[in-house]
C-alpha positions as CSV (number, residue, x, y, z in Angstrom):
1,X,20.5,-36.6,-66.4
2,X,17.3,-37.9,-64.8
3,X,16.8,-35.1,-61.9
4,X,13.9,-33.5,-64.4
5,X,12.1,-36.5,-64.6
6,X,12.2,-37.4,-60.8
7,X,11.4,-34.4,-60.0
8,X,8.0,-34.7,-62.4
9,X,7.5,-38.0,-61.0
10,X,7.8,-36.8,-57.5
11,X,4.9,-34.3,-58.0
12,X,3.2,-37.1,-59.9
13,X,3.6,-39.6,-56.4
14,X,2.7,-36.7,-54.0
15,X,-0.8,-37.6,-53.4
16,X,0.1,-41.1,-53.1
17,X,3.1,-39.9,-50.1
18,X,0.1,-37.8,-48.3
19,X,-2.6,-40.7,-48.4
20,X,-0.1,-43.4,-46.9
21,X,1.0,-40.7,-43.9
22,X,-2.5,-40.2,-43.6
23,X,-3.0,-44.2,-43.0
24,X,-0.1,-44.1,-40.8
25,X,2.8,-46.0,-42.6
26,X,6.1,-45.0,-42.2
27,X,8.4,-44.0,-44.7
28,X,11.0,-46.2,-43.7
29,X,7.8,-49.3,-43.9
30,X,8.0,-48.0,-47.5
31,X,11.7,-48.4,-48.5
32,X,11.9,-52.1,-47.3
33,X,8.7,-52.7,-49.0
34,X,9.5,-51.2,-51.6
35,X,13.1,-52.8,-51.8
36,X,12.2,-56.4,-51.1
37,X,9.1,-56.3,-54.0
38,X,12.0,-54.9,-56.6
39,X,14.0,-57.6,-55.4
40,X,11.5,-60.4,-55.9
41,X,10.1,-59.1,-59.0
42,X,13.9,-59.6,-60.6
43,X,14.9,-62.7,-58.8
44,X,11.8,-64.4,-59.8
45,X,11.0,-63.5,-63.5
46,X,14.7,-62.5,-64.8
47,X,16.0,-65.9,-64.0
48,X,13.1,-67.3,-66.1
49,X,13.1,-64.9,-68.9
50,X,10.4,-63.3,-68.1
51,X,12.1,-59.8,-68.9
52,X,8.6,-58.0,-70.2
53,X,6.6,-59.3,-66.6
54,X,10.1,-58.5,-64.7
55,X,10.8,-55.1,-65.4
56,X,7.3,-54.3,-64.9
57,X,6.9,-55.4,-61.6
58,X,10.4,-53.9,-60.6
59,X,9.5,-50.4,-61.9
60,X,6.2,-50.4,-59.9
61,X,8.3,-50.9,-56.8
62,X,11.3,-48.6,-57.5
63,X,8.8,-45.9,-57.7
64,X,9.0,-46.1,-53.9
65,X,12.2,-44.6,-53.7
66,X,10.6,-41.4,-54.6
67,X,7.2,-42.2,-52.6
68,X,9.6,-42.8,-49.7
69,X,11.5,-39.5,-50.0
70,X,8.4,-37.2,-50.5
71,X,6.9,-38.5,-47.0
72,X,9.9,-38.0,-45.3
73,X,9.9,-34.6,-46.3
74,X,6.0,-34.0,-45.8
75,X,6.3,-35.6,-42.1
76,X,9.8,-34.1,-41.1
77,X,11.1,-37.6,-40.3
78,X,14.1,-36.9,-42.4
79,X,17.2,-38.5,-40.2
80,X,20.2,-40.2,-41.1
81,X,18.9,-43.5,-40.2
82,X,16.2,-42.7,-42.8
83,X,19.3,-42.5,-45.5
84,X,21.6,-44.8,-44.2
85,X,18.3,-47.5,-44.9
86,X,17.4,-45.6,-47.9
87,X,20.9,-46.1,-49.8
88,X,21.7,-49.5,-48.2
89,X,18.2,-51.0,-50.0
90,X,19.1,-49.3,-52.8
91,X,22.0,-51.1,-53.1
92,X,19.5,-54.6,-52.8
93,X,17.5,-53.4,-54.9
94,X,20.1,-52.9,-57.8
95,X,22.4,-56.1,-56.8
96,X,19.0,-58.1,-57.3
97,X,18.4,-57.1,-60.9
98,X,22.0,-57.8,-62.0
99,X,22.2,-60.9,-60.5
100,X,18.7,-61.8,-61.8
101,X,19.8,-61.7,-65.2
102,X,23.5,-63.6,-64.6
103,X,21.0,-66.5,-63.2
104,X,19.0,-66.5,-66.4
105,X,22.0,-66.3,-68.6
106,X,23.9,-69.2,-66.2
107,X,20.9,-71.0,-66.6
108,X,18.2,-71.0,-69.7
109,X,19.9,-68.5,-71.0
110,X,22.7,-70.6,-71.7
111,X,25.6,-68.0,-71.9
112,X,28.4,-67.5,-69.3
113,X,30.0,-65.1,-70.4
114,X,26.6,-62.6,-70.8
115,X,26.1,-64.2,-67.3
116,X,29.7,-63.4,-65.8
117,X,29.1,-59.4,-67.9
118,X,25.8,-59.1,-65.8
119,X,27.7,-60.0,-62.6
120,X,30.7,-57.7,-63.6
121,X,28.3,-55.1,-63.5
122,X,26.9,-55.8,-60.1
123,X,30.0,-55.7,-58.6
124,X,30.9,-52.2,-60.2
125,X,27.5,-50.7,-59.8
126,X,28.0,-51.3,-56.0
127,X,32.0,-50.5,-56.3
128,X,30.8,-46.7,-57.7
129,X,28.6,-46.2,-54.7
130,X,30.9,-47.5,-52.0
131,X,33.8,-45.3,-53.5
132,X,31.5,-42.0,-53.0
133,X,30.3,-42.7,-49.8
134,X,33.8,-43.8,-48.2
135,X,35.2,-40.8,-49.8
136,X,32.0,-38.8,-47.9
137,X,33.4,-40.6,-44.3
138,X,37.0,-39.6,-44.8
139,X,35.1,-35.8,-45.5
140,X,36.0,-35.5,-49.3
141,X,33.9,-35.4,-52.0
142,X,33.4,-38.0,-55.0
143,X,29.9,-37.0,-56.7
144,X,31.8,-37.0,-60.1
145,X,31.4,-39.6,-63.0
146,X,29.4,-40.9,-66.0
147,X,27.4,-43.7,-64.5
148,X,25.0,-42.3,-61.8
149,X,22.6,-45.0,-59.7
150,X,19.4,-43.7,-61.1
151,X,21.1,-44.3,-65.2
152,X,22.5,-47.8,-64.7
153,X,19.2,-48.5,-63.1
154,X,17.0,-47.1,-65.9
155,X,19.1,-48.5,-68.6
156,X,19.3,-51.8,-67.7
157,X,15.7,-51.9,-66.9
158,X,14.7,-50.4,-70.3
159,X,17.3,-52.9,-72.6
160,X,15.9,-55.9,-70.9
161,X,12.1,-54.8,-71.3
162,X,13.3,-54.3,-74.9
163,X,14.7,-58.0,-75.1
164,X,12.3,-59.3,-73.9
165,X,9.6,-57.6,-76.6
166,X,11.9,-58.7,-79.2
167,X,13.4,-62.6,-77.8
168,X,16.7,-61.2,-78.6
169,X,19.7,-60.9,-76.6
170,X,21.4,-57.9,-78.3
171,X,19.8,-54.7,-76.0
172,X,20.3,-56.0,-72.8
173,X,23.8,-57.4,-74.1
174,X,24.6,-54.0,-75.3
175,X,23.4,-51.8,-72.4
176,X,25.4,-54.4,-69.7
177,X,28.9,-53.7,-72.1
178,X,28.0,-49.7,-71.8
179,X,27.4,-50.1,-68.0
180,X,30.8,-52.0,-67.3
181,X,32.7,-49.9,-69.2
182,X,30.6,-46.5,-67.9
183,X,30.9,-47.7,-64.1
184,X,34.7,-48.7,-64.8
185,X,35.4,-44.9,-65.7
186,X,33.4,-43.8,-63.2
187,X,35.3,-45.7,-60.4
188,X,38.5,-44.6,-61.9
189,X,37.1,-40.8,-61.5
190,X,36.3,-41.1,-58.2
191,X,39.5,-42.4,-57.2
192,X,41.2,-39.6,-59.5
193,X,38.7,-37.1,-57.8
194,X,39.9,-38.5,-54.0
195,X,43.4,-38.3,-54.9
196,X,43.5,-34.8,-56.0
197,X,41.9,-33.8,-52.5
198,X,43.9,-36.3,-50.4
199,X,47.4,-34.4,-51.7
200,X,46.0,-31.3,-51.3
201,X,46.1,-31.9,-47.9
């Protein structure tokens, strides 16, 4: 659903990609940077309820997930250590804004069961991405579903910016129920897609 706007954004980050290659960082330099800044941004202001500052400071960093990418490309540095770092900070990256907002809603926020939702979602978030990529190492395929990475990320992220405008609960509350229920399905399709394969064998 979002491969048109990554793809604009991507043109959009190019220069940026060329001028850090030109000053010699690495695009690897970039991912962790970029991963551990994400990280801080929602372990630092989520948990306070700073949603508005949070998501801000988040989005700057993810956008180095497609700065990252384009200098691979440009340099020809593209390797599978390069992914394997690539998807395992991603996974950080997305585990830290979950679990951001369950500490907030242990916390201040003052509600467990919004906090144990936020955690639910961490756990299947991560559950969706491990089900593709172990169905990749047994050579099958599992790119099917309803809740991609690059969604659950932008949706969450959106909801609690919205939240945060208006000091109410309801959008954040409302896109965490969507996410369990989407990544839920999408863990059951994997393991429906899998299956299929596995007995035609």
């Amino acid at each position: 659903m979002l491969e048109r706007f990554r793809a604009f954004t991507t043109r959009m980050l190019t220069p940026i990609a060329k001028l850090l290659l030109r000053l010699g960082v690495s695009p690897d330099a970039v991912t962790v940077v970029g991963t551990l800044g994400a990280a801080a941004g929602a372990l630092i202001f989520f948990p306070r309820g700073s949603f508005v500052v949070g998501v801000l400071v988040v989005s700057v960093f993810i956008f180095s997930d497609l700065i990252d990418g384009s200098m691979a490309r440009m340099s020809e540095r593209s390797s599978a250590w390069g992914a394997f770092l690539d998807s395992t900070m991603d996974r950080i990256g997305d585990a830290a804004i979950f679990a951001g907002l369950a500490l907030w809603y242990a916390g201040d926020g003052d509600n467990l069961g919004y906090a144990a939702l936020a955690l639910y979602c961490l756990v299947a978030g991560n559950l969706t991405s491990y089900a593709r990529a172990r169905a990749e190492s047994l050579d099958m395929q599992a790119k099917v579903g309803i809740a991609e990475r690059a969604d659950r990320v932008v949706l969450t992220l959106l909801a609690a910016f919205v939240t945060g405008v208006l000091g109410r609960d309801e959008p954040v509350i409302a896109a965490l129920a969507v996410l369990a229920v989407a990544s839920t399905v999408t863990v059951l399709q994997r393991m429906r897609v899998v299956w299929q394969q596995a007995a035609g064998r």
